[in-house]
N, C-alpha and C positions, 0 to 999 in steps of 0.2 A: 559718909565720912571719907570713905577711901578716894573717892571720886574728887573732893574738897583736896584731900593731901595730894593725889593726883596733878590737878590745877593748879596749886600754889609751886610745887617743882616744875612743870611748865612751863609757868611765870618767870619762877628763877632763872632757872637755863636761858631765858629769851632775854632776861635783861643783860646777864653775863656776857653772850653771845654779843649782845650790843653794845656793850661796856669794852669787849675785847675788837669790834668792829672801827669804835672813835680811837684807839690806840693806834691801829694800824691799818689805812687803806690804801689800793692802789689807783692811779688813774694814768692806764698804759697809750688810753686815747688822744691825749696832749701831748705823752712825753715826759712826764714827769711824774715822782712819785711823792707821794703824802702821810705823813706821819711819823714819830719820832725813832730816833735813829741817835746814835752814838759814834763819834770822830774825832780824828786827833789832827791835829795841825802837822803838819812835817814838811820838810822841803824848804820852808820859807825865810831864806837868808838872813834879811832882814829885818823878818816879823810879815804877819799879814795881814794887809788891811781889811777892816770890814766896812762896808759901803751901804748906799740906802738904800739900795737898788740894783736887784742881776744883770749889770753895768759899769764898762770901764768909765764908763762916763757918768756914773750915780757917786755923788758925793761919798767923801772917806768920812765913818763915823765914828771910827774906832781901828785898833790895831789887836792882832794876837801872835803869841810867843810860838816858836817850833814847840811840838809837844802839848800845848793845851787844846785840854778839852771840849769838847761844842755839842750841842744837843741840836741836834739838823732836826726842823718842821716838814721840808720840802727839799725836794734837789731837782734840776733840769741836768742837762745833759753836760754843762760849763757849771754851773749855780749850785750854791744850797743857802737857804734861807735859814738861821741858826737863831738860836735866845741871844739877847743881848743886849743887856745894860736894860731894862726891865722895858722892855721891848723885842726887839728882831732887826737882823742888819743879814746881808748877803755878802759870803766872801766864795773864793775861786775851788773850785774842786779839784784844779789841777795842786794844791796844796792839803787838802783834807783827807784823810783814808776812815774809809768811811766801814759801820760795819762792829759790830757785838764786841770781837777782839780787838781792831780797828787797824788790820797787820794788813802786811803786801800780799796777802794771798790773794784777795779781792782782786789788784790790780790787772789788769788785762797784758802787761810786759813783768809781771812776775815771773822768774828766772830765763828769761828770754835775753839772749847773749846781743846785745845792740853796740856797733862798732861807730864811735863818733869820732868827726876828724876836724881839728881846727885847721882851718886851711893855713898857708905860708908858715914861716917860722924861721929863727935862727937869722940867716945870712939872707933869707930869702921875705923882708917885711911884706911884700905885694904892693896895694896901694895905700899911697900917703896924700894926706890932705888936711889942713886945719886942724896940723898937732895932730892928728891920729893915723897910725897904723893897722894895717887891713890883720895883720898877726897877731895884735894887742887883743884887738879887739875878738876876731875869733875864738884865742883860745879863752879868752874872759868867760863868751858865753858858752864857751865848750863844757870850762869847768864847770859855770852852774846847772846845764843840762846833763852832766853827768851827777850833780848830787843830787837833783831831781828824780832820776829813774833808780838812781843809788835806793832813794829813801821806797821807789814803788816796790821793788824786789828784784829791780834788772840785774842783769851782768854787763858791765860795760867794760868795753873795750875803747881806749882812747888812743889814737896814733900819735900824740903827743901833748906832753902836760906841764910842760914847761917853753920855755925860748928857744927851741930847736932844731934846726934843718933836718927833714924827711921825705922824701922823694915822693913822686908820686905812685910809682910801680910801690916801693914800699908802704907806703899808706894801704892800698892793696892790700896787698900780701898779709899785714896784720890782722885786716879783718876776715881773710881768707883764712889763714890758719886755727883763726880762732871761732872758725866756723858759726859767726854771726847770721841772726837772720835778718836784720837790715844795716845799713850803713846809710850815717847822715855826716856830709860835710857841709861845712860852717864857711862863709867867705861874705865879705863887702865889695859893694862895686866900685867903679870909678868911669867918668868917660870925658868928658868936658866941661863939668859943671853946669851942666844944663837940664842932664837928663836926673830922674827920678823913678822911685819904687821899688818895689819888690818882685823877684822872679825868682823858679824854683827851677832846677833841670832832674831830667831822671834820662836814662841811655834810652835811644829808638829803641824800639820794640818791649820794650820791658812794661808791661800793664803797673803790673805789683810795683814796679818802682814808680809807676806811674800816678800810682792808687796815692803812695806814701807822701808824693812830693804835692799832689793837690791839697791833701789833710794839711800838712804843714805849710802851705801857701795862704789857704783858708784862716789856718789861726796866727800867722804873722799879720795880716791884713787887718784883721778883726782886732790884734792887739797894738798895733803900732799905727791905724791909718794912712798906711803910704801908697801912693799911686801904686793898681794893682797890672805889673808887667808881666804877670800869667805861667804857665806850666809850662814848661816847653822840653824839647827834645838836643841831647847834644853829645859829642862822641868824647868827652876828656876822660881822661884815665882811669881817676879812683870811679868813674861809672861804668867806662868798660871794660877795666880788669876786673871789678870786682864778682863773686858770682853771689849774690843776694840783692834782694830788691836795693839800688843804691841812689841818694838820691844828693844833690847840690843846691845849697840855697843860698842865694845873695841877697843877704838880709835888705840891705837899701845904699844908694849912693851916696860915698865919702864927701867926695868934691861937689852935692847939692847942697844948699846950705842949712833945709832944713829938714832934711836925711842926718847930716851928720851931725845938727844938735841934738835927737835921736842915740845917734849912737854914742855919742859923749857922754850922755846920763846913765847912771847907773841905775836908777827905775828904769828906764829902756830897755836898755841890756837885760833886767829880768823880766822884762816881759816880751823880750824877744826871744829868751831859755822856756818860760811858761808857754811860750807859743809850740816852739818846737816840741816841746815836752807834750803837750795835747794833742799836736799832730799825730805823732808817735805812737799814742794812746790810742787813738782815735783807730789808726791803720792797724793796731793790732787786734781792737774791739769788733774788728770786720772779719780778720781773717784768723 
């Protein structure tokens, strides 16, 4: 008899034990992880889409509010695979905070001081072409990659946030005193109307800047498809006054014609914030 109630407790513990295994498994061999999880929307302007597919290019099947709920199946490293509408749809993780509480602590730039700078301003538009301004548009997506890391737990520091002339020594100087650990400025290109894409600068010799401006190179590419004009090295100011990894990026060409339909949309423009946003993540998930 003992032996009998022995085996039957056994039993139990092994179904439990299997019962608490389908709830929650890992598979660290792909890169992605499996099983249910709990996450909230944030960040997301103007709502987020969910799609059919861990894809900018997988059809939109649905939309969700800042602040709603999501029961995650699976997440990759960009993805989570969420319930939805008595199915599953994939929306961006750079919009989800994932996680029991479902708060910034998780984030990897939780309370990390990041100094963003929307290039030109004020007196000073930069380039123009086809109705737009290279300053419009910077400090557009300035603002939204600062409500972004706002929402992850950053401290952001902005050289400016409205229509403003700022120098470039003092763009510096802001993120210097306020003892940022990286600096990302924001600018569009221009050259002839011929040329296209995207390129990212960080100052000679700076790895770390180096590391940041590839990450953010990587996910403007991946979310805007513009001819990719690569990482490169250059001596302008807010790179080399600054003293933290600093980096420059030209999101894509004004005067191309279809760079700057691009930059005119306003889905663009946030998925040219979500880009920077994940770079940022990414560079800080390293180091």
């Amino acid at each position: 008899m003992k032996k009998r109630i022995m085996y039957t407790i056994a039993c139990l513990l092994g179904i439990l034990l299997l019962f608490i295994g389908t709830l929650w498994t890992e598979d660290t061999t792909y890169g992605h992880t499996v099983g249910v999880q709990e996450g909230i929307v944030s960040g997301a302007e103007n709502g987020l889409y969910v799609r059919s597919g861990p894809s900018l290019s997988s059809s939109v099947i649905g939309g969700l509010k800042n602040g709603a709920k999501v029961t995650i199946q699976e997440t990759t490293e960009d993805w989570a695979q969420i319930e939805y509408v008595n199915g599953s749809g994939y929306v961006s993780l750079s919009y989800v905070t994932v996680g029991e509480v479902a708060s910034s602590q998780t984030s990897p730039v939780n309370n990390e001081i990041i100094a963003i700078d929307p290039g030109h301003g004020g007196k000073d538009p930069g380039a123009e072409a086809y109705g737009l301004q290279e300053k419009e548009i910077a400090l557009d997506v300035g603002l939204r990659v600062q409500e972004n890391l706002d929402n992850l737990g950053a401290e952001v520091v902005m050289t400016r946030t409205s229509d403003v002339f700022v120098g470039l020594s003092e763009r510096a100087r802001i993120a210097n005193e306020a003892d940022a650990s990286s600096f990302v400025s924001i600018h569009a290109n221009s050259f002839n109307g011929e040329v296209e894409g995207t390129e990212t600068f960080h100052s000679p010799g700076s790895e770390k800047g180096k590391e940041l401006a590839a990450y953010i190179q990587e996910e403007l590419l991946k979310e805007l498809g513009t001819h990719d004009r690569g990482v490169k090295e250059a001596h302008f100011a807010v790179l080399s006054e600054t003293t933290m990894p600093a980096v420059l990026a030209e999101i894509a060409f004004m005067d191309h014609p279809s760079d700057a339909e691009k930059l005119q949309s306003g889905e663009h423009r946030e998925r040219i914030a979500t880009a920077i946003t994940q770079g940022i993540k990414k560079y800080y998930s390293h180091n």
